[in-house]
C-alpha positions in Angstrom: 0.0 0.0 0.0 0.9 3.1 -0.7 1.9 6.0 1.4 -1.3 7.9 2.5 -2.9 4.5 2.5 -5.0 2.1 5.0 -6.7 -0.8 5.4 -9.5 -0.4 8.3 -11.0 -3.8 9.0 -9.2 -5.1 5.7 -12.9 -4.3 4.6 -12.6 -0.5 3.4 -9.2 1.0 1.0 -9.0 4.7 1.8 -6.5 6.4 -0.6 -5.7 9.9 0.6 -4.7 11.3 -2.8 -7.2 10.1 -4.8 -9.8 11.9 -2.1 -7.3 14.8 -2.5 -7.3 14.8 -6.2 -11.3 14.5 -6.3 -11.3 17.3 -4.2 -9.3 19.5 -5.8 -11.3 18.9 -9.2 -14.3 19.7 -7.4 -13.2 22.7 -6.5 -12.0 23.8 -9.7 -15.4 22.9 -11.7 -17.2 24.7 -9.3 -15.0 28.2 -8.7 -15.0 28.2 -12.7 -18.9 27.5 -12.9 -19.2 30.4 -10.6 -17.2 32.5 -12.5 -18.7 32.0 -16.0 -22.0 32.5 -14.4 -20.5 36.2 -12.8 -18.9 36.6 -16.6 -22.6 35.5 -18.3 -24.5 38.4 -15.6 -21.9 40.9 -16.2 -22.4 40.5 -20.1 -26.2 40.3 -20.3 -26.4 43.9 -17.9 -23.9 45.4 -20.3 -26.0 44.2 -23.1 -29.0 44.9 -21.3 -30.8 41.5 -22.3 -29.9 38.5 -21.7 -28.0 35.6 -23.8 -29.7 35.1 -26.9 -32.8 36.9 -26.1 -34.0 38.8 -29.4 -36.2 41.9 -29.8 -37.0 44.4 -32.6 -35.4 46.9 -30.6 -32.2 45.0 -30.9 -31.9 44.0 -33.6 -28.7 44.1 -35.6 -28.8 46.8 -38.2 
């Protein structure tokens, strides 16, 4: 077994840095899902509308 490794019961394998590594994934998914979502509401008040909403009086001329 590797270090970072035990055996509890020989029943259940708990690998610290694969817990770690999940971790730190999920933390990186979510900080950039709640960055693109500040970036998305930033653009749509600049725009005043929101993505791909259409009206005549925005209409590309």
């Amino acid at each position: 077994m590797g270090e970072g490794s035990r055996t509890l019961g020989k029943v259940v394998h708990i690998d610290e840095g694969q817990i770690r590594d999940h971790l730190g994934e999920l933390v990186r998914g979510t900080v950039e899902e709640t960055l693109n979502a500040m970036l998305d509401a930033e653009a749509d008040a600049l725009c005043g509308a929101q993505r791909y909403e259409r009206s005549p009086a925005r209409a590309v001329r």
